[in-house]
C-alpha positions as CSV (number, residue, x, y, z in Angstrom):
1,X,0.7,12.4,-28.1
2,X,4.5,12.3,-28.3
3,X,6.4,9.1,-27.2
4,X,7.1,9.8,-23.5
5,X,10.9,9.7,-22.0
6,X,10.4,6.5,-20.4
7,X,9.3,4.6,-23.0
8,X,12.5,6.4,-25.1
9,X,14.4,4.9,-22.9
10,X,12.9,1.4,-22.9
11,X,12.7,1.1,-27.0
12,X,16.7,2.1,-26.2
13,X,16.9,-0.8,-23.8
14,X,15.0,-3.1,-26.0
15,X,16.5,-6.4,-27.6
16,X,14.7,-6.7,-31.0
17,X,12.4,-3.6,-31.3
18,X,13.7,-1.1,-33.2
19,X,11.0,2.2,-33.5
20,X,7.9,3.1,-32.3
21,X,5.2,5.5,-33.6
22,X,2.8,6.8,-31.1
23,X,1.7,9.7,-32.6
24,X,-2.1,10.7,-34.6
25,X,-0.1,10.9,-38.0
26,X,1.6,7.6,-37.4
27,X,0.3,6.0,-40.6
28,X,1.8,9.2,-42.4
29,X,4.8,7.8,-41.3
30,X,4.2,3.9,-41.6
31,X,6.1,3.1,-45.4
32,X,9.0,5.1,-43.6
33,X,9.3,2.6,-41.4
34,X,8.6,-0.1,-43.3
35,X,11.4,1.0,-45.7
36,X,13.9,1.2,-42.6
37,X,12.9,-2.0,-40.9
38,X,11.6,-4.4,-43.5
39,X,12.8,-3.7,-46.9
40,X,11.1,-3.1,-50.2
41,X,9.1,-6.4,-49.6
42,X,6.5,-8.2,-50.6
43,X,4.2,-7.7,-47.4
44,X,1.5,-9.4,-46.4
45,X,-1.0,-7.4,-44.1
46,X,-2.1,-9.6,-41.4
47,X,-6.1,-8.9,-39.8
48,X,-9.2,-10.5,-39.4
49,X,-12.5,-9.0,-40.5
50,X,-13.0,-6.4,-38.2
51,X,-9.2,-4.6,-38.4
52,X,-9.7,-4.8,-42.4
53,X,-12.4,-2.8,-41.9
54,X,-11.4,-0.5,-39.0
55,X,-7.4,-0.1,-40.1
56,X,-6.4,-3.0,-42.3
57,X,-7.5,-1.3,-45.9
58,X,-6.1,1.8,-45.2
59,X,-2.5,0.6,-43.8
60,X,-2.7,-1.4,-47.1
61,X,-3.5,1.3,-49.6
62,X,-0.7,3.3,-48.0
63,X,1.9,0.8,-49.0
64,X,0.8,-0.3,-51.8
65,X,0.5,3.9,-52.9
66,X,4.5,3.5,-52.3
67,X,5.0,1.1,-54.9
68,X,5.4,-2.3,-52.7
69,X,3.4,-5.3,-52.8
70,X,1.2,-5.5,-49.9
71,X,-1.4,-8.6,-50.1
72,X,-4.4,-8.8,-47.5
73,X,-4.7,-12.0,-45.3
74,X,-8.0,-11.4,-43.6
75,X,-8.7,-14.1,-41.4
76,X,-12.0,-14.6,-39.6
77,X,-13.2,-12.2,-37.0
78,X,-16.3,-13.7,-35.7
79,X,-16.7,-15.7,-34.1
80,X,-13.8,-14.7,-32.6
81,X,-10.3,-16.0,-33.7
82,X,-8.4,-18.4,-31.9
83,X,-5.0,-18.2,-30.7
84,X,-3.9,-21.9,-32.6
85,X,-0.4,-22.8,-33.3
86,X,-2.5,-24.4,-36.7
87,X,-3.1,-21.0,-37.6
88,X,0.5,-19.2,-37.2
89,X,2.2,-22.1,-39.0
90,X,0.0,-21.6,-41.9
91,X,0.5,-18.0,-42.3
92,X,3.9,-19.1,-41.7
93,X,4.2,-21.6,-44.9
94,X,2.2,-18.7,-46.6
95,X,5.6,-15.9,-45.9
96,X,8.4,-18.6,-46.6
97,X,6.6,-19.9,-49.9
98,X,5.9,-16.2,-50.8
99,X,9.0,-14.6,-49.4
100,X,6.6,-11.8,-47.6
101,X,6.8,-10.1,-44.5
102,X,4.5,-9.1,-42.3
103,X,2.6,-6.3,-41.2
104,X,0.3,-7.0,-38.3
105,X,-3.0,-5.0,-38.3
106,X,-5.5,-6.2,-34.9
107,X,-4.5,-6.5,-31.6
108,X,-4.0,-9.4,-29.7
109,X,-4.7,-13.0,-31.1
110,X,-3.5,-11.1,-34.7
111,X,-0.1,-9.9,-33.3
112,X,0.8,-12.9,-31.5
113,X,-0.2,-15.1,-34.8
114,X,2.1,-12.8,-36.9
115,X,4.8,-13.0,-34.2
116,X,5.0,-17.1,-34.1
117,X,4.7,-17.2,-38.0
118,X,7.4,-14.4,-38.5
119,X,9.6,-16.1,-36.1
120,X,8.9,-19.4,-37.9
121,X,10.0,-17.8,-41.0
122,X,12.6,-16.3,-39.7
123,X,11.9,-13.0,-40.7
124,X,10.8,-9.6,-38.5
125,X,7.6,-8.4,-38.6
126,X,6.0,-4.7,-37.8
127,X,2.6,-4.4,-35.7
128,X,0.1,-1.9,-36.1
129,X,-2.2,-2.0,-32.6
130,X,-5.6,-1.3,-33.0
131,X,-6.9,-1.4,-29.8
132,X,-5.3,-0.9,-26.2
133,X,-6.6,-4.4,-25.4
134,X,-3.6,-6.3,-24.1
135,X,0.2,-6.0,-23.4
136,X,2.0,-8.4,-26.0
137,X,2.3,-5.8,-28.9
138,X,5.9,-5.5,-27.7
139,X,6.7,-8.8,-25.6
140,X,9.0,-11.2,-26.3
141,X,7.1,-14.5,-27.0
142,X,3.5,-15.4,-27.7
143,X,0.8,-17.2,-26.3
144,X,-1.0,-19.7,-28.1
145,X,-3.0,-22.9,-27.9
146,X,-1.0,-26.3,-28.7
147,X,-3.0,-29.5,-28.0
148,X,-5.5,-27.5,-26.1
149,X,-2.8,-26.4,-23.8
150,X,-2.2,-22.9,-23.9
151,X,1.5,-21.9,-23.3
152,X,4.0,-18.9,-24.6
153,X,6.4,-20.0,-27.4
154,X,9.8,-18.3,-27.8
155,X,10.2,-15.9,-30.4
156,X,11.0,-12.3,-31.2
157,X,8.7,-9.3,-30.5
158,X,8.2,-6.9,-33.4
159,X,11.1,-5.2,-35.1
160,X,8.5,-1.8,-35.3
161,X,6.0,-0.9,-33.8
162,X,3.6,1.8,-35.3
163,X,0.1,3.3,-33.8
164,X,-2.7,6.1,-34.0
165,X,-4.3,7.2,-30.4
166,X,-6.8,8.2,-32.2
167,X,-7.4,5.4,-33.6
168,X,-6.7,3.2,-31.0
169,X,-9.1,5.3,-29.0
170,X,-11.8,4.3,-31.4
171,X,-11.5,0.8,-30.7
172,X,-15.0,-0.4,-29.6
173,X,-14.6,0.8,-25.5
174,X,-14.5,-2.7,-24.6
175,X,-11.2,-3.5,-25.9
176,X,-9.5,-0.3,-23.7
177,X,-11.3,-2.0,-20.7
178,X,-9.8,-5.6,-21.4
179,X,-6.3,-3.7,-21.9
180,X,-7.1,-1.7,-18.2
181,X,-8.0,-4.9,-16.6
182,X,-4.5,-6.6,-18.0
183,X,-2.6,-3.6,-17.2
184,X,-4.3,-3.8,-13.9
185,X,-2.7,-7.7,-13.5
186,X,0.6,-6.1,-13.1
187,X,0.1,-5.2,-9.3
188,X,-0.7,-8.8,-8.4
189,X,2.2,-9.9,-10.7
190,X,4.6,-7.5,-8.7
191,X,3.4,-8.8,-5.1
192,X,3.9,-12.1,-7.0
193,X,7.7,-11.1,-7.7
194,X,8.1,-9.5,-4.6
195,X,7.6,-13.0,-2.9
196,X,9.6,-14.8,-5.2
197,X,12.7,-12.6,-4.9
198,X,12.5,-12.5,-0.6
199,X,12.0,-16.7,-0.8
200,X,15.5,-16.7,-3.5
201,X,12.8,-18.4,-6.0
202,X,13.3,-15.8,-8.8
203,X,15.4,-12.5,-8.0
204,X,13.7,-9.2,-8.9
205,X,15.2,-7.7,-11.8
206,X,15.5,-4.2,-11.1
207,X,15.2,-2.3,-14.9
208,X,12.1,-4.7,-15.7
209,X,10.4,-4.3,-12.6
210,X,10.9,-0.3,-12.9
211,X,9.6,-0.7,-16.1
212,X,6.8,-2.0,-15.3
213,X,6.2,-0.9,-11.5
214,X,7.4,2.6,-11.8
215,X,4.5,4.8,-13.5
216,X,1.7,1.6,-12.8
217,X,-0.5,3.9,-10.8
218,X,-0.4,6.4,-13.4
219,X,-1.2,4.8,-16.4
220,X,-4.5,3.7,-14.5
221,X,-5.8,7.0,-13.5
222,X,-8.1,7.7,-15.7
223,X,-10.8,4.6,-15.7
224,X,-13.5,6.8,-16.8
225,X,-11.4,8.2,-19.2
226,X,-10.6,5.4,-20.5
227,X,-13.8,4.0,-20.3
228,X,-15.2,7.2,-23.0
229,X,-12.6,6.8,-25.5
230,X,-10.1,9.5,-24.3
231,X,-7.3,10.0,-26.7
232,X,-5.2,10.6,-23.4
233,X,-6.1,8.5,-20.8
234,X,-6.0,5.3,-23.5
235,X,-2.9,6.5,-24.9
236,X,-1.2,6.5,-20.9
237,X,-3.1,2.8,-21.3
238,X,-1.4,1.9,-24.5
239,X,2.1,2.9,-23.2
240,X,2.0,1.0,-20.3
241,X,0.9,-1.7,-22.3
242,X,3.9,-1.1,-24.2
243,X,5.9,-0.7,-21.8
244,X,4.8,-3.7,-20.2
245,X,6.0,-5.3,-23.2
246,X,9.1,-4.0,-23.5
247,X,9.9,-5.1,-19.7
248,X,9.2,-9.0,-21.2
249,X,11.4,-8.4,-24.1
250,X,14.4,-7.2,-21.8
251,X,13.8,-9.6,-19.0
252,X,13.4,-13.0,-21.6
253,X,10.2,-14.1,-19.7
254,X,6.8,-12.8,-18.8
255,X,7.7,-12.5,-15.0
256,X,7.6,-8.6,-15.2
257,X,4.2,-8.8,-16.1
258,X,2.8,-12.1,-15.6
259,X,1.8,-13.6,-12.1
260,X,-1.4,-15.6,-10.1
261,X,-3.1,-13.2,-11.8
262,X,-2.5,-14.5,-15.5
263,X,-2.6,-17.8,-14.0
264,X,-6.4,-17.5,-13.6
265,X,-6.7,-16.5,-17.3
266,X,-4.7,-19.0,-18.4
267,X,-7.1,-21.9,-16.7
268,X,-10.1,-20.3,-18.2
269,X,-9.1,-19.4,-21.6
270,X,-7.4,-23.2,-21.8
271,X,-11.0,-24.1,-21.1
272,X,-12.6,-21.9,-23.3
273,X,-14.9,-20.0,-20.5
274,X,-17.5,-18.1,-22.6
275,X,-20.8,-16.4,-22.5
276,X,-23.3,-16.9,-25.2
277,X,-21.2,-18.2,-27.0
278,X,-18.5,-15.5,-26.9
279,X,-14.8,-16.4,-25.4
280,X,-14.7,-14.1,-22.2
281,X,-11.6,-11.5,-22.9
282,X,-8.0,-12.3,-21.8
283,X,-8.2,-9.1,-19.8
284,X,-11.2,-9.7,-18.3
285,X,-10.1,-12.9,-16.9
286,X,-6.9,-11.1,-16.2
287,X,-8.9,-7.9,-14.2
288,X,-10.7,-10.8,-12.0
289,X,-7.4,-13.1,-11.4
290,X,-5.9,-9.8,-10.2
291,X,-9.0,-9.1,-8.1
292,X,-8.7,-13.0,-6.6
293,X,-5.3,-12.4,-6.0
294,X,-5.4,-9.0,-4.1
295,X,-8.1,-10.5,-2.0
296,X,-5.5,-13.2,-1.1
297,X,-3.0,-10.5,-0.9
298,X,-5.2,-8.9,1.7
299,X,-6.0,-11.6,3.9
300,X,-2.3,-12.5,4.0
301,X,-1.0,-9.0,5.1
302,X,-2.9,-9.2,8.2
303,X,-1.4,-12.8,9.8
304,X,2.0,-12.9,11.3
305,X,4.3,-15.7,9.8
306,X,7.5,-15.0,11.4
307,X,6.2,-17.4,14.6
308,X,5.4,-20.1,11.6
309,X,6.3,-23.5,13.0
310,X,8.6,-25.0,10.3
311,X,9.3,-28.6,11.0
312,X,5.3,-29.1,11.5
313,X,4.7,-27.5,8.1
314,X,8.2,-30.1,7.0
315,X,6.0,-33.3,8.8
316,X,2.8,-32.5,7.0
317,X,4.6,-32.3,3.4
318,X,2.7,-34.3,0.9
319,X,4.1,-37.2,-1.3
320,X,4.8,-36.0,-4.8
321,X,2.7,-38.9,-6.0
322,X,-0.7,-37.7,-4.4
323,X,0.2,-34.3,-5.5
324,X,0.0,-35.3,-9.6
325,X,-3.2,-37.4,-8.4
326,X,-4.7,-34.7,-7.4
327,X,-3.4,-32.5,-10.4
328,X,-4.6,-35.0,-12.7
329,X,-8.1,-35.3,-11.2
330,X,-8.8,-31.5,-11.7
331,X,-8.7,-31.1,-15.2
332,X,-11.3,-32.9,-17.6
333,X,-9.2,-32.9,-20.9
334,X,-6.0,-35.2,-20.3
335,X,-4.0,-32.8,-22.3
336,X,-4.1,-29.9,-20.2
337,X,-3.7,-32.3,-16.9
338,X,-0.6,-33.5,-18.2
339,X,0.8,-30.5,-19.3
340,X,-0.1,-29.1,-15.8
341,X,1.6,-32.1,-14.3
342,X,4.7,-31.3,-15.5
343,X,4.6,-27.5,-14.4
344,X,3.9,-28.4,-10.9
345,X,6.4,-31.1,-10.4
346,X,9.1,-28.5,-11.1
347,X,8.2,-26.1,-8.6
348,X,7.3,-28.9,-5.7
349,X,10.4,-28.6,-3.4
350,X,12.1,-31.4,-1.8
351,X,12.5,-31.1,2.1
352,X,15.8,-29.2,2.0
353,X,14.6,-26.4,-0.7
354,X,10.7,-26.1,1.3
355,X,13.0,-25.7,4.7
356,X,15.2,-22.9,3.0
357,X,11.8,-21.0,2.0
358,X,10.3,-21.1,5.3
359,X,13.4,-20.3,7.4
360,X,13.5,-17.1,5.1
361,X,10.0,-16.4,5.4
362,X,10.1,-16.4,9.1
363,X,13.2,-14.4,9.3
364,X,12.0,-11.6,6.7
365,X,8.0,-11.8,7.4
366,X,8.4,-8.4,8.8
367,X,10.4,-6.5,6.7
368,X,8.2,-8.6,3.7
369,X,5.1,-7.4,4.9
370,X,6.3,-3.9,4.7
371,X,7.1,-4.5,1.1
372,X,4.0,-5.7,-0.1
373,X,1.9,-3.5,2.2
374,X,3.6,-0.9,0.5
375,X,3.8,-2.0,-3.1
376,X,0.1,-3.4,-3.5
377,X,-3.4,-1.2,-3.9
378,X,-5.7,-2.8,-1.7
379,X,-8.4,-5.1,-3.7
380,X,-11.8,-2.8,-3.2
381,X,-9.6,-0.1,-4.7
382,X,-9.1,-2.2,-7.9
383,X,-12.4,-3.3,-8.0
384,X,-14.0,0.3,-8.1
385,X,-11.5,1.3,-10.9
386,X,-12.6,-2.0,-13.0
387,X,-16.3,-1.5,-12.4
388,X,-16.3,2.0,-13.1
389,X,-15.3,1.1,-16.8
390,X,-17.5,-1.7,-16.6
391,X,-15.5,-4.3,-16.5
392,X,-16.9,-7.7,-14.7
393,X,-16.0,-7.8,-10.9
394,X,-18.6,-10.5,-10.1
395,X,-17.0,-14.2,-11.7
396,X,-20.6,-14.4,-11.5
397,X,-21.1,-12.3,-14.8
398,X,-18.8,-14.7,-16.2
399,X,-20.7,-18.0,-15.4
400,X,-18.3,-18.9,-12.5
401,X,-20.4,-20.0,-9.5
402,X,-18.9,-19.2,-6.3
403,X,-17.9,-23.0,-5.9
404,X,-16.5,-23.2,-8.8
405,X,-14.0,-19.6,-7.9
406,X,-13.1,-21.6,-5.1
407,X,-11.9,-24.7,-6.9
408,X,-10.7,-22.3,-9.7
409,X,-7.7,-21.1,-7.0
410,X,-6.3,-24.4,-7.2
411,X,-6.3,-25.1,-10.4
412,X,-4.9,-22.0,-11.4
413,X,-2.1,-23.0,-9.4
414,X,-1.5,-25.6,-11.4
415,X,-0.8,-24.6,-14.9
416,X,2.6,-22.6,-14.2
417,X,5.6,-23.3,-12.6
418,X,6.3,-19.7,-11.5
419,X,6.3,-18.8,-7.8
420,X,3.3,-17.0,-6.6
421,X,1.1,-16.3,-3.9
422,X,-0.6,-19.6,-4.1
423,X,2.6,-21.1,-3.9
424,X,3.0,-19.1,-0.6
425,X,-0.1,-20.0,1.2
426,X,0.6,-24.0,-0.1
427,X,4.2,-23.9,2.0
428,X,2.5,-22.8,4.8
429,X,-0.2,-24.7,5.0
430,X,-2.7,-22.2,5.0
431,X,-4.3,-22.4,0.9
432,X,-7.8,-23.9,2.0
433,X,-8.2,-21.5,4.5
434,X,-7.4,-18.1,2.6
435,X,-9.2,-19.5,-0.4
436,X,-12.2,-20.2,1.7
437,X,-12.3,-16.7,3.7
438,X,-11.9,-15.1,0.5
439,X,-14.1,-16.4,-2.0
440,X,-17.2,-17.1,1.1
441,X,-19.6,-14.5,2.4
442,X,-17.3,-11.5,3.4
443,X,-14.7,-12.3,0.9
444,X,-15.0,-11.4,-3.1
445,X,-18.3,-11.3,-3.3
446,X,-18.8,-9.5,0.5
């Protein structure tokens, strides 16, 4: 599989990344890299237990065959690791007192632990996917767990990046599921911008939304295919992943790729959601947040807002003090309620801003409508491609009751400050009603 002309032209758009190998003989190819983009070392080769096994010995051999010092760091794989800023400052004390740099062998708790450490270290890093399981190989920044609270720290995406189809392909089929259902995310996240930019809350940025927006449909065609371990259909996976990626790196934020969606995720990996014991996948939670939000997406599509009465919606405005009560009260660890305090006081308008956002909603509904009608898949369309690879539709299958879904749209809302169809349906008043005619008897679950 050759590297396809729009992801050429991303890597050529890119900020930090340098190269990337998508081809079967990519480890051929690896101490080439390596030489060009790191140096003549020492390395440290970054897994857990299962990469070791799967990738992580033979990436090693191959450099150390070339004459460089590569030493393993095999962290735990089950039970599964953690995201911990703990961990990536360790391995980053382990490079500075060492002088190594690293080579990232997993996918994604592994690539964004090498990514904080290397940027800690202040050193570039290469990543070796192993699995089309998520979009951060190439992304700017990386999401990890500080004080319970998870949240994306700054820092630099890889300076290479280097993978096998093949191999990726051979990924237990989960993994290419978890990556569909992220992937997936990015249709919610682009109705999610596509609000934002007609409100003047966050203007689309029109290479990153291409990016990303542009071959979407494509690189989901194939849920069966990807579901069997295609070589194909999860390579199209892994470059939108990547190309996902590379639309964070350009854009200096998530936005391109990140919306209400995530924001579901977020909550529930923050909380540690699990199943026998087992932390449900980030793109699990992702594929249902996109599935809640779609549903919303759905609902909202069919009402007419461009008769909305503004300085009703103005009257009934809530004190910014009962709004942190209430933010508080929905969180059990103190931690994450504080944190999520201080996300939703910055995106709580005064009168003046909320009046601005309304006015523009009423005058634009129309043409608004059009735009999302056009841009977004309906939900029941993204459900069958999810559950055809068998990947959880139900919350159900997850342990979330449908009471709890319900209260789980709220909180969501919570933990980011970006601008997004919860957002929306708060301005106008109408949150407890779409939630409600969404997640009850004809809504997800109908």
């Amino acid at each position: 599989m050759s590297i396809s002309d729009a992801l050429n032209e991303a890597l050529r758009s890119a900020k930090v990344t340098r190269a990337v190998v998508l081809e079967d003989d990519a480890f051929d190819r690896l101490p080439a890299v390596v030489d060009a983009h790191l140096g003549p070392g020492p390395f440290a080769i970054l897994c857990d237990d299962n990469t070791w096994a799967a990738v992580g010995r033979e990436v090693s051999q191959r450099i150390a065959a070339s004459g460089r010092d590569a030493l393993p760091v095999i962290m735990p794989g089950q039970p599964r690791l953690k995201p911990n800023l703990e961990h990536s400052r360790a391995i980053a004390d382990m490079l500075r007192d060492d002088g190594r740099r690293a080579i990232a062998v997993g996918s994604g708790v592994v690539n964004d632990l090498a990514k904080h450490a290397s940027a800690l270290a202040e050193r570039p890093y290469i990543c070796v996917p192993t699995a089309a399981s998520m979009d951060g190989y190439s992304a700017s920044g990386a999401p990890l767990i500080e004080d319970g609270f998870k949240r994306t720290f700054p820092c630099p995406p890889p300076i290479a990046v280097v993978a096998a189809p093949h191999i990726v392909a051979s990924a237990p089929p989960a993994m290419a599921t978890w990556g569909y259902g992220d992937l997936a995310g990015k249709y919610a996240a682009g109705g999610d911008w596509i609000l934002a930019d007609a409100l003047d809350e966050d203007p689309i940025s029109a290479p990153e939304w291409h990016l990303v927006q542009d071959n979407l449909g494509a690189w989901l065609s194939d849920p069966t295919g990807v579901r069997d371990g295609d070589p194909q259909a999860v390579g199209r996976l892994l470059e939108g992943l990547l190309m996902s990626g590379f639309a964070m790196q350009s854009h200096g934020s998530s936005r391109p790729a990140s919306g209400s969606d995530h924001q579901f995720s977020h909550l529930w990996e923050m909380e540690g959601l699990s199943v026998d014991g087992v932390p449900v996948a980030h793109g699990v939670c992702v594929g249902i947040g996109c599935l809640a939000s779609l549903t919303l997406y759905d609902w909202l599509i069919e009402r007419d807002l461009s008769r909305i009465d503004i300085d009703a919606l103005l009257a009934r405005r809530r004190p910014v003090e009962e709004v942190e009560a209430e933010v508080r009260a929905a969180f059990r660890d103190p931690r994450i309620a504080e944190a999520s305090v201080i996300e939703v006081r910055a995106k709580t308008p005064d009168g003046a801003r909320l009046r601005g956002r309304l006015t523009r909603l009423s005058a634009t509904w129309r043409d608004l409508r059009g735009r999302l009608s056009t841009h977004l898949p309906r939900a029941e369309a993204v459900r069958i491609n999810l559950a055809v690879q068998g990947l959880p539709v139900d919350p159900a299958v997850v342990g979330i009751t449908a009471e709890t879904f319900a209260r789980d749209h709220a909180r969501a809302a919570m933990v980011r400050r970006r601008y997004t169809v919860f957002d929306l349906l708060t301005d106008i008043g109408l949150f407890d009603a779409a939630v409600g005619a969404t997640t009850g008897p004809g809504g997800f679950w109908g």
